[in-house]
C-alpha positions in Angstrom: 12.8 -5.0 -41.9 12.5 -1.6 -40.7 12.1 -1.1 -36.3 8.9 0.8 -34.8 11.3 3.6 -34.1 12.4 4.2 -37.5 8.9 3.5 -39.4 7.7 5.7 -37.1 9.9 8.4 -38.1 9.7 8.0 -41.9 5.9 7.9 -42.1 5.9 11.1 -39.7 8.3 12.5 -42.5 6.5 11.1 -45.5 2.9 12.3 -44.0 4.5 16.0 -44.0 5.5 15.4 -47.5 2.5 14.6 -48.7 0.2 17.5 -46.8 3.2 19.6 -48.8 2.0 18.0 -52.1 -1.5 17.7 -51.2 -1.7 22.0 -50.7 0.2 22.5 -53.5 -1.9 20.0 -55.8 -5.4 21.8 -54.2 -3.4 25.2 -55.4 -2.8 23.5 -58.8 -6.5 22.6 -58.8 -5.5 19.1 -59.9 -8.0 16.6 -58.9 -6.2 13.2 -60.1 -3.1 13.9 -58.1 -5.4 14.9 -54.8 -7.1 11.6 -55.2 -3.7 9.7 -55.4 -2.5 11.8 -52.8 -4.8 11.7 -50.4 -4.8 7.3 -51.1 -1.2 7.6 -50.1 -1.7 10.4 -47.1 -4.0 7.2 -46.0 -2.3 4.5 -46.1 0.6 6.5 -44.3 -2.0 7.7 -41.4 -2.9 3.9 -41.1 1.0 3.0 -41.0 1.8 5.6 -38.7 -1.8 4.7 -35.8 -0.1 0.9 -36.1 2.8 2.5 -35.0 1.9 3.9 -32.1 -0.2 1.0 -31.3 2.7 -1.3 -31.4 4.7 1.4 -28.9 1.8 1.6 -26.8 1.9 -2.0 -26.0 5.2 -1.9 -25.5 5.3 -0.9 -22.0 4.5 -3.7 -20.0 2.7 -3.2 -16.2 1.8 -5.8 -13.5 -1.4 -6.8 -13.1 -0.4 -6.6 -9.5 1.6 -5.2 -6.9 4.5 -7.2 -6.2 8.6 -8.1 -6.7 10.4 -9.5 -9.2 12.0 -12.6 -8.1 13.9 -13.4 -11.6 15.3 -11.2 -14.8 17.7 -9.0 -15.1 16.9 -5.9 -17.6 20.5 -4.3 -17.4 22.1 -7.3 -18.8 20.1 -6.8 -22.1 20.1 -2.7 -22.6 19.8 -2.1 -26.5 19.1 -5.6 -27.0 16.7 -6.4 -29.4 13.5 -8.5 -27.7 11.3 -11.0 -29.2 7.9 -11.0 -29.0 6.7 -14.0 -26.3 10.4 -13.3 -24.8 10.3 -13.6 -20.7 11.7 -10.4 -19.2 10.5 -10.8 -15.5 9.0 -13.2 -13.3 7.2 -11.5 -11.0 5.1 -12.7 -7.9 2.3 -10.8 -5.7 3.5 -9.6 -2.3 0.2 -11.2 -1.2 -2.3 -14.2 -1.3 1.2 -16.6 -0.5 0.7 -20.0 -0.5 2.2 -22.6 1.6 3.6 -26.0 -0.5 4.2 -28.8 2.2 6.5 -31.5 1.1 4.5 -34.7 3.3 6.1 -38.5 3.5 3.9 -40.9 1.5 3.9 -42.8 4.7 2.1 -39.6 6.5 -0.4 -39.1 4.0 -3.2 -41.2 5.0 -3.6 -38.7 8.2 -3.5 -35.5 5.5 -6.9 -34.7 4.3 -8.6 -31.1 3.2 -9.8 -28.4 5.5 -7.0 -29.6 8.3 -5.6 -26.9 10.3 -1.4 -26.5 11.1 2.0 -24.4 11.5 4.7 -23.1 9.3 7.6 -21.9 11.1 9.6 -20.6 8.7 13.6 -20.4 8.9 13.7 -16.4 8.7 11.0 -16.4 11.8 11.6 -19.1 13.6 10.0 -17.1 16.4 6.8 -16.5 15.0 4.7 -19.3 13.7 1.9 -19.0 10.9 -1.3 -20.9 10.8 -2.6 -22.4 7.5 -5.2 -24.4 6.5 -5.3 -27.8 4.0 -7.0 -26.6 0.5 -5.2 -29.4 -1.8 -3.7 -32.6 -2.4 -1.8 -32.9 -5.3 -2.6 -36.8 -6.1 1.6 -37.7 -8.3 3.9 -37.6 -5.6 7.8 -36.7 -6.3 10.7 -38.9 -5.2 13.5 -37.0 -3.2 16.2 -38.7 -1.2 15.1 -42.3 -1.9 11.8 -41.4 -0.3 8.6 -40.2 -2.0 6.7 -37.0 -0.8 3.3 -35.7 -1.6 3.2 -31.8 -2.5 0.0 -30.8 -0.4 -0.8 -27.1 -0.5 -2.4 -24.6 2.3 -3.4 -21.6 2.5 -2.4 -18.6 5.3 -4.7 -17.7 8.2 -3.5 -14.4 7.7 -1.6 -11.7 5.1 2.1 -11.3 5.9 3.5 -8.2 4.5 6.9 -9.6 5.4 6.7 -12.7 3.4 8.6 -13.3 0.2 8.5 -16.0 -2.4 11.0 -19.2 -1.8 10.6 -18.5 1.9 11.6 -22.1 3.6 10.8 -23.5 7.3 9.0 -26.8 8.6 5.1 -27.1 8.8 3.1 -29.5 11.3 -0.5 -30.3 10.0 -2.5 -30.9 13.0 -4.4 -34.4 13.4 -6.6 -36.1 15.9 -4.8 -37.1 19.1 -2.4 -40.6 19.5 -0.5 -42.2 22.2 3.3 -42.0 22.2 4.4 -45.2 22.1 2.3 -45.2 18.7 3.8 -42.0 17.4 7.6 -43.3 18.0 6.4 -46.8 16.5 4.3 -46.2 13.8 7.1 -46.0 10.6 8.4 -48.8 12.6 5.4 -50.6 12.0 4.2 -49.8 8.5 7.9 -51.1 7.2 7.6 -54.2 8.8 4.1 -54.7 7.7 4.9 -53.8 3.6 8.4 -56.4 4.4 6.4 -59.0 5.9 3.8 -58.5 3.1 6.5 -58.6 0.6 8.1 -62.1 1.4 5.3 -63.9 2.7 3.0 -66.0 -0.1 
């Protein structure tokens, strides 16, 4: 199977050919071999246009202004590369949003449209306000614990943000006493045991 590059090249060759023989048979006033060569001057026209169709959509742009946060083009210079292939993950330097990792045992305070924080580890000085858009309703287990992935969106644009970006978030809920802030996991575990054993 010939390359783009190289079928490019011999139909560029072959149409010059054929305009050769094509002059030559109009000179020679022979109308069979103008017919068969202008069928063949066609077909390598047609050969040629898919081509340069196939080149044009070669070179691949981002919808979008941002960075690429995964692939590595040096490592495959001269390479051949499959069509469907990933080349570059790319994400938008704007429109971030936040993924909060919340305790099953929290999620009965979480609902939609809530206000809160990120203070992220690169700026712990500076915190960012978000608001609640989703709940994703399959939680995932980590540490022997289950957490909810619940996802907000920023108050404002952050040109210094960048994907993968880490820190700890506080959603904002209506107001409780202390002593039932420090007891409340307390509480809930002895409920679910005393649930558990009793008939």
């Amino acid at each position: 199977m010939r390359k783009n590059g190289e079928l490019g090249t011999l139909t560029l060759g072959q149409q010059e050919e054929l305009l050769k023989q094509l002059r030559q048979a109009m000179a020679e006033r022979n109308p069979s071999q103008l017919q068969v060569l202008r069928a063949q001057l066609e077909q390598v026209r047609a050969q040629l246009a898919r081509a340069e169709d196939q080149l044009a959509r070669t070179q691949v742009t981002a919808p979008f202004d941002g960075v690429v946060v995964s692939g590595d083009l040096s490592q495959s210079l001269g390479a051949p590369v499959e069509r469907g292939a990933v080349l570059y993950e790319v994400a938008p330097l704007t429109g971030f949003r936040v993924i909060l990792e919340v305790d099953e045992r929290d999620m009965s305070s979480v609902s939609v449209g809530q206000r809160g924080n990120i203070l992220l580890s690169a700026f712990p000085q500076d915190p960012i306000s978000f608001v609640v858009e989703k709940i994703a309703p399959v939680s995932t287990a980590n540490e022997g614990r289950n957490f909810f992935r619940v996802e907000a969106k920023l108050d404002r644009e952050e040109q210094r943000l960048r994907p993968g970006m880490e820190g700890v978030g506080k959603i904002e809920i209506d107001q409780r006493r202390y002593a039932w802030i420090w007891t409340h996991n307390i509480w809930t575990s002895l409920r679910l045991m005393l649930w558990k054993w009793l008939p």
